[in-house]
DRENDO-1510 file (C-alpha; in Angstrom, 1 decimal, always signed):
<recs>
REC; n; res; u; v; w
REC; 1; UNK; -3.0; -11.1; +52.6 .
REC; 2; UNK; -0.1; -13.0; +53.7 .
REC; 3; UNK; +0.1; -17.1; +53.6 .
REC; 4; UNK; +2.3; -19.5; +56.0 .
REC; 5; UNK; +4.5; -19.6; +52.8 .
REC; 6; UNK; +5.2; -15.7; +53.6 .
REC; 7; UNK; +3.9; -15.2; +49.6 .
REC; 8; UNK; +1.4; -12.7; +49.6 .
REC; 9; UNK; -1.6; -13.2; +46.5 .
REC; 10; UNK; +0.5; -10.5; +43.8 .
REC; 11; UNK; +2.6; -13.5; +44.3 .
REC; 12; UNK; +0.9; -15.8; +42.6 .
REC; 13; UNK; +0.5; -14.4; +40.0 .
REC; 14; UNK; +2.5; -16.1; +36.4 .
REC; 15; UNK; +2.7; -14.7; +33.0 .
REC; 16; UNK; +1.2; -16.7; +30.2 .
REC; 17; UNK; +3.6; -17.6; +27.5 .
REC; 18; UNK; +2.6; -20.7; +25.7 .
REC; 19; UNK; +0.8; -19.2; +22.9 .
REC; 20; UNK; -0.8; -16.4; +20.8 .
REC; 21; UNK; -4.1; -16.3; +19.0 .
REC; 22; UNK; -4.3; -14.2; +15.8 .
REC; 23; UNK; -7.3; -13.5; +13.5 .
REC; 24; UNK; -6.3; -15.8; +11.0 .
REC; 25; UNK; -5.4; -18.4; +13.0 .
REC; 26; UNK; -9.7; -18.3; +13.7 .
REC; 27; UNK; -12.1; -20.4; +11.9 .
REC; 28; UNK; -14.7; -18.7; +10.5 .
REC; 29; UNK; -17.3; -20.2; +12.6 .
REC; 30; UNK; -17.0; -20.1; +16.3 .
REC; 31; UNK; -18.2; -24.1; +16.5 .
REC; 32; UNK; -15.2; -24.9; +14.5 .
REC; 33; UNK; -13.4; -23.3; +17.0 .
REC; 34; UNK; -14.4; -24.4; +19.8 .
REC; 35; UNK; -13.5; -28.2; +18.7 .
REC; 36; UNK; -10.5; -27.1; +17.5 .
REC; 37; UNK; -9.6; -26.2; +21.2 .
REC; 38; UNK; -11.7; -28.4; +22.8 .
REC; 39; UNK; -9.6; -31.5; +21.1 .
REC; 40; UNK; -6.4; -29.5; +21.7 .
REC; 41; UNK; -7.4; -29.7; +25.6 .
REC; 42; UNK; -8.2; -33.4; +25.4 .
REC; 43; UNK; -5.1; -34.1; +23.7 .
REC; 44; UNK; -3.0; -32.0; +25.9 .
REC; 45; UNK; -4.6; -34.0; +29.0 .
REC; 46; UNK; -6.6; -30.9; +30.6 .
REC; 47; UNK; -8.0; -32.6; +33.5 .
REC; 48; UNK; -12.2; -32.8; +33.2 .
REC; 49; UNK; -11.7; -30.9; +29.8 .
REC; 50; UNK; -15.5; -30.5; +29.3 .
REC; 51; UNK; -15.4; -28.7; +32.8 .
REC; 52; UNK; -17.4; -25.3; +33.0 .
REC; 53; UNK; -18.3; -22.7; +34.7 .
REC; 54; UNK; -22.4; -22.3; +34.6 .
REC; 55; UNK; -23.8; -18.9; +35.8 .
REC; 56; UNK; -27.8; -18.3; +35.8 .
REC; 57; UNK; -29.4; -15.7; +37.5 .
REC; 58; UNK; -33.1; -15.5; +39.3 .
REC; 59; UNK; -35.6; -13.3; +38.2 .
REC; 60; UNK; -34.7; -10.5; +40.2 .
REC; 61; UNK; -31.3; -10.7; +38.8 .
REC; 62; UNK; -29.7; -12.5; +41.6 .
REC; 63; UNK; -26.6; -14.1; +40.3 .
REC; 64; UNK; -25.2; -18.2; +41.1 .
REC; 65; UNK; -22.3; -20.3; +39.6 .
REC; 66; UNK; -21.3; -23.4; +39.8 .
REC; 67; UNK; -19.0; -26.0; +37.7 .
REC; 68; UNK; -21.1; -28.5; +35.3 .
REC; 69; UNK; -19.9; -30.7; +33.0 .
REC; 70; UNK; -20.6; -30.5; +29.3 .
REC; 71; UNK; -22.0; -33.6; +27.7 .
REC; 72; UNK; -22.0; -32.4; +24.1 .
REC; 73; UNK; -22.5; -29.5; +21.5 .
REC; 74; UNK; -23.5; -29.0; +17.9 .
REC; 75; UNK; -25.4; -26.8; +15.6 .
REC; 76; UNK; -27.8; -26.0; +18.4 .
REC; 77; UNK; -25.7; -25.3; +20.8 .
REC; 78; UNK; -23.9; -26.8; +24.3 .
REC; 79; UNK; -25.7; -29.2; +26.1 .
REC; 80; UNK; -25.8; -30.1; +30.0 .
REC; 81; UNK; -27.8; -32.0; +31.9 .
REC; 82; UNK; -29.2; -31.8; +35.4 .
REC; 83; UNK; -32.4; -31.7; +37.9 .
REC; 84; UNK; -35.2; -29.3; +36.7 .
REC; 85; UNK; -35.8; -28.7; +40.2 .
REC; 86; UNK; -32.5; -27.3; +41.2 .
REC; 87; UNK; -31.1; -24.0; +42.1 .
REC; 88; UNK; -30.4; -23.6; +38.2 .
REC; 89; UNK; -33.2; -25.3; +36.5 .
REC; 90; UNK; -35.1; -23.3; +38.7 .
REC; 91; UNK; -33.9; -20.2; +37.8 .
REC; 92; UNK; -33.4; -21.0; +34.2 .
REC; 93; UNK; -37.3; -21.5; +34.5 .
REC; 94; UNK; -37.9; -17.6; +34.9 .
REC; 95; UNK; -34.4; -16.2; +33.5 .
REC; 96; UNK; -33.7; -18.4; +30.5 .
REC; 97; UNK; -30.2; -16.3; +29.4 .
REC; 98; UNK; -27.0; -18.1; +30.7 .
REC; 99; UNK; -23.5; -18.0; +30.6 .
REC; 100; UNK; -20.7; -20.6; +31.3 .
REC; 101; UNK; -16.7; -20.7; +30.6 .
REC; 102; UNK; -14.4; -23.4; +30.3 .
REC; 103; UNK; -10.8; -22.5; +31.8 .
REC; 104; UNK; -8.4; -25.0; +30.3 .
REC; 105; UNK; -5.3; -23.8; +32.2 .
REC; 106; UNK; -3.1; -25.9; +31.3 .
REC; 107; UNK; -3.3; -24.7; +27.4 .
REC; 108; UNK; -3.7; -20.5; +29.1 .
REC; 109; UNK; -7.1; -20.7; +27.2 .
REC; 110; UNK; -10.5; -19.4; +28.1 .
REC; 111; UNK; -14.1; -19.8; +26.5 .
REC; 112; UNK; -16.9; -18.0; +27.5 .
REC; 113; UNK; -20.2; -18.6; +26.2 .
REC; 114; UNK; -23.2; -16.4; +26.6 .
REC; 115; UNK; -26.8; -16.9; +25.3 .
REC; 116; UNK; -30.4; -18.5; +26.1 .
REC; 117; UNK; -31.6; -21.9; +27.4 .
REC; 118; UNK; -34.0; -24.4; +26.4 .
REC; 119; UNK; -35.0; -27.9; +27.5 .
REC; 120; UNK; -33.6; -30.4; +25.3 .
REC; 121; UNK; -36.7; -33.0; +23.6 .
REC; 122; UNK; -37.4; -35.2; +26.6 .
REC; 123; UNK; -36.5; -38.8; +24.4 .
REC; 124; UNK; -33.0; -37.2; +24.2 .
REC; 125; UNK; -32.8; -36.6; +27.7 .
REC; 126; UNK; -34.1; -40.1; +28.5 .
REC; 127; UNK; -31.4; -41.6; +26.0 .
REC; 128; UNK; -28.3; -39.5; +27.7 .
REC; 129; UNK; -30.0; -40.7; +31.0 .
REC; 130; UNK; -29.5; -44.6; +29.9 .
REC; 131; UNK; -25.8; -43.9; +29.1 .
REC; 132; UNK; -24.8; -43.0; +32.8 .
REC; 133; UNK; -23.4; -45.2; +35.5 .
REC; 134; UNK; -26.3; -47.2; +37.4 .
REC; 135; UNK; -24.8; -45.7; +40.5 .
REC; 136; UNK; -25.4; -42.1; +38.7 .
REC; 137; UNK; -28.9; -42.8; +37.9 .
REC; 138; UNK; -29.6; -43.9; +41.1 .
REC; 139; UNK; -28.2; -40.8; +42.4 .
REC; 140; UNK; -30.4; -38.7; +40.3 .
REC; 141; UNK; -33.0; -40.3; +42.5 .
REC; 142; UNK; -31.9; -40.0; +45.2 .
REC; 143; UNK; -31.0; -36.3; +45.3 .
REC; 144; UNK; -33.8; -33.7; +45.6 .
REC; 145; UNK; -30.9; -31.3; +44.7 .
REC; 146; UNK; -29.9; -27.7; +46.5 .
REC; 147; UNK; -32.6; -28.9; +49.4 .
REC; 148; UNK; -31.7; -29.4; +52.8 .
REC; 149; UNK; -30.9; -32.7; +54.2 .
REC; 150; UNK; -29.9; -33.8; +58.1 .
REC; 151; UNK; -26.7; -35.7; +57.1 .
REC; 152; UNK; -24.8; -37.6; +54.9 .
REC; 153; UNK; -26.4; -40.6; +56.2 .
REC; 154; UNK; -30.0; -39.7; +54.9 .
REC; 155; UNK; -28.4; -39.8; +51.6 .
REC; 156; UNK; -26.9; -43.1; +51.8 .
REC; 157; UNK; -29.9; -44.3; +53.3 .
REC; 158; UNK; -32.2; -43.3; +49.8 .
REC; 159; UNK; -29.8; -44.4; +47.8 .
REC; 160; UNK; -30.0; -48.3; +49.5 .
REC; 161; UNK; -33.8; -47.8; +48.9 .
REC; 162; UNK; -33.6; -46.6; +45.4 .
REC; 163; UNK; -31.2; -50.2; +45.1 .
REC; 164; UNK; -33.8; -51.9; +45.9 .
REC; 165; UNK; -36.6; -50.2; +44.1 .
REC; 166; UNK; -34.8; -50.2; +40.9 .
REC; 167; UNK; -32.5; -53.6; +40.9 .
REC; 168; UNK; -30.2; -54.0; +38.1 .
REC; 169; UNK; -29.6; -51.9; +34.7 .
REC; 170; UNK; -33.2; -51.0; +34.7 .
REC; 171; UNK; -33.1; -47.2; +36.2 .
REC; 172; UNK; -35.8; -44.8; +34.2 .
REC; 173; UNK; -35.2; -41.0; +34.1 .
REC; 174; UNK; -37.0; -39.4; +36.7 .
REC; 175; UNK; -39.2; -36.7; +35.1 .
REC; 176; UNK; -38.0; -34.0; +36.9 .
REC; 177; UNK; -33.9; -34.6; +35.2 .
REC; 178; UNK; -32.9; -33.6; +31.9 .
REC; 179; UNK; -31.0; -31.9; +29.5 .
REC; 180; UNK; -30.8; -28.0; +28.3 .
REC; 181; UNK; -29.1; -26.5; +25.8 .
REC; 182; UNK; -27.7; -22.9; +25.9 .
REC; 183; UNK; -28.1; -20.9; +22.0 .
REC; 184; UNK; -25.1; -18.9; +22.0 .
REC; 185; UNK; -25.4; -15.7; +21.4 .
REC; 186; UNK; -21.4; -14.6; +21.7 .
REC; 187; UNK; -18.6; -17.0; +22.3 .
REC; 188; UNK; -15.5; -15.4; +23.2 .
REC; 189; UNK; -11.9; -17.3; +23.2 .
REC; 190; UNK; -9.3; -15.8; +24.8 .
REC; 191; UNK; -5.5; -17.0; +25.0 .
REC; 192; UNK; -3.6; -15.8; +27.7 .
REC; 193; UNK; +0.0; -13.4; +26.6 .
REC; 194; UNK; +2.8; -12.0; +28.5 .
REC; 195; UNK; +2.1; -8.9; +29.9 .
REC; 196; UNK; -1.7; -9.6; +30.0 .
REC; 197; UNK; -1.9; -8.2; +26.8 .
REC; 198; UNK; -4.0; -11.2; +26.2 .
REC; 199; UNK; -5.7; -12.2; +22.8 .
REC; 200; UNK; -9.5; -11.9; +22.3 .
REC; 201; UNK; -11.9; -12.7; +20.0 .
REC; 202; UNK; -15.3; -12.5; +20.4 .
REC; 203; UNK; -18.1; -13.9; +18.0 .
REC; 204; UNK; -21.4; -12.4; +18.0 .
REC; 205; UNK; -24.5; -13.5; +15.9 .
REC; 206; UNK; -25.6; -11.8; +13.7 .
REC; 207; UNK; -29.9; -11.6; +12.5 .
REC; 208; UNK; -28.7; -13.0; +9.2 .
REC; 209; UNK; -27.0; -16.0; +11.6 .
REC; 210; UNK; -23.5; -15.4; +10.4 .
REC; 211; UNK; -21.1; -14.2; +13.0 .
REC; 212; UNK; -19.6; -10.7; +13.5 .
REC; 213; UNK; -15.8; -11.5; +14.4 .
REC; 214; UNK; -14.2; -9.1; +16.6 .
REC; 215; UNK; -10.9; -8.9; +17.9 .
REC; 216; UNK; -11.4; -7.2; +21.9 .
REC; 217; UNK; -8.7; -5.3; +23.9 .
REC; 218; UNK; -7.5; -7.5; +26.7 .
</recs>
């Protein structure tokens, strides 16, 4: 394929020389890790740092992706929020294993994260829910999300109702929105190298719950 530029896609292609990521530069847990990086991206500027790619897959093992933002991680796990009744709540409902990355590109650093979903307790949920924008909690209303709708005008429409209905600060969770939070069971960072010889280490949990630490070929 050729663009109006006259460069064709092999074109586009750059070699990644900012960094290298060696076993010993690895903490020994893969959360520590993770916030090691993920601060390294906030203080580099990474635009939308917490940023990922989530991929589910229906019971028949039809895949989807889309981009979702993080809202927070710890011992448990990484935590996102959305409408149960989604695309992906709906098929996390019957396929519970998930998978998202974060591409920080700026840093030529990759995380992927693979493992299984659960609902978050419903009072955290509802406390996450509070700390949003009014206009975002409306919207969570208004948006019976991945259906149909005519136009854009039926959306703007609900949300003038859901003004009225719910005047002020005062906008409850609707049942049906919440958070999840995906157990990992691998997390792989990977730091891009000239030659894409790139650097990977993948951590993989073990039945004792430490992590196996393995260095992958690129």
């Amino acid at each position: 394929m050729v663009f109006q530029s006259g460069m064709t896609l092999t074109e586009f292609r750059k070699e990644y020389t900012m960094s290298g990521l060696r076993r010993r530069d690895l903490a020994a847990d893969p959360f520590t890790q993770f916030q090691k990086w993920f601060n390294e991206a906030v203080e580099a500027q990474v635009p939308e740092p917490t940023a990922m790619t989530l991929a589910t897959a229906d019971k028949s093992g039809q895949p989807s992706a889309r981009t979702v933002l993080l809202k927070s991680f710890d011992e448990r796990g990484f935590i996102f929020c959305t409408n149960y009744l989604s695309q992906k709540g709906l098929e996390l409902e019957n396929n519970p294993h998930a998978c998202m990355v974060f591409f920080w590109k700026e840093l030529e650093r990759q995380v992927a994260i693979r493992g299984t979903v659960t609902k978050v307790p419903r009072a955290e949920s509802e406390l996450y829910f509070q700390a949003r924008p009014v206009g975002s909690r409306l919207g969570a209303w208004v948006s019976q999300q991945s259906t149909p709708v005519s136009d854009r005008a039926f959306l703007e429409e609900k949300f003038r109702e859901m003004e009225q209905k719910f005047p002020g600060e005062n906008v409850p969770c609707p049942e049906y929105w919440g958070g999840y939070v995906l157990a990992p069971i691998t997390i792989e960072f990977w730091q891009g190298r000239v030659n894409r010889l790139h650097d990977r280490f993948r951590f993989t949990k073990q039945t004792d719950k430490m992590w196996l630490t393995e260095r992958l070929s690129p």
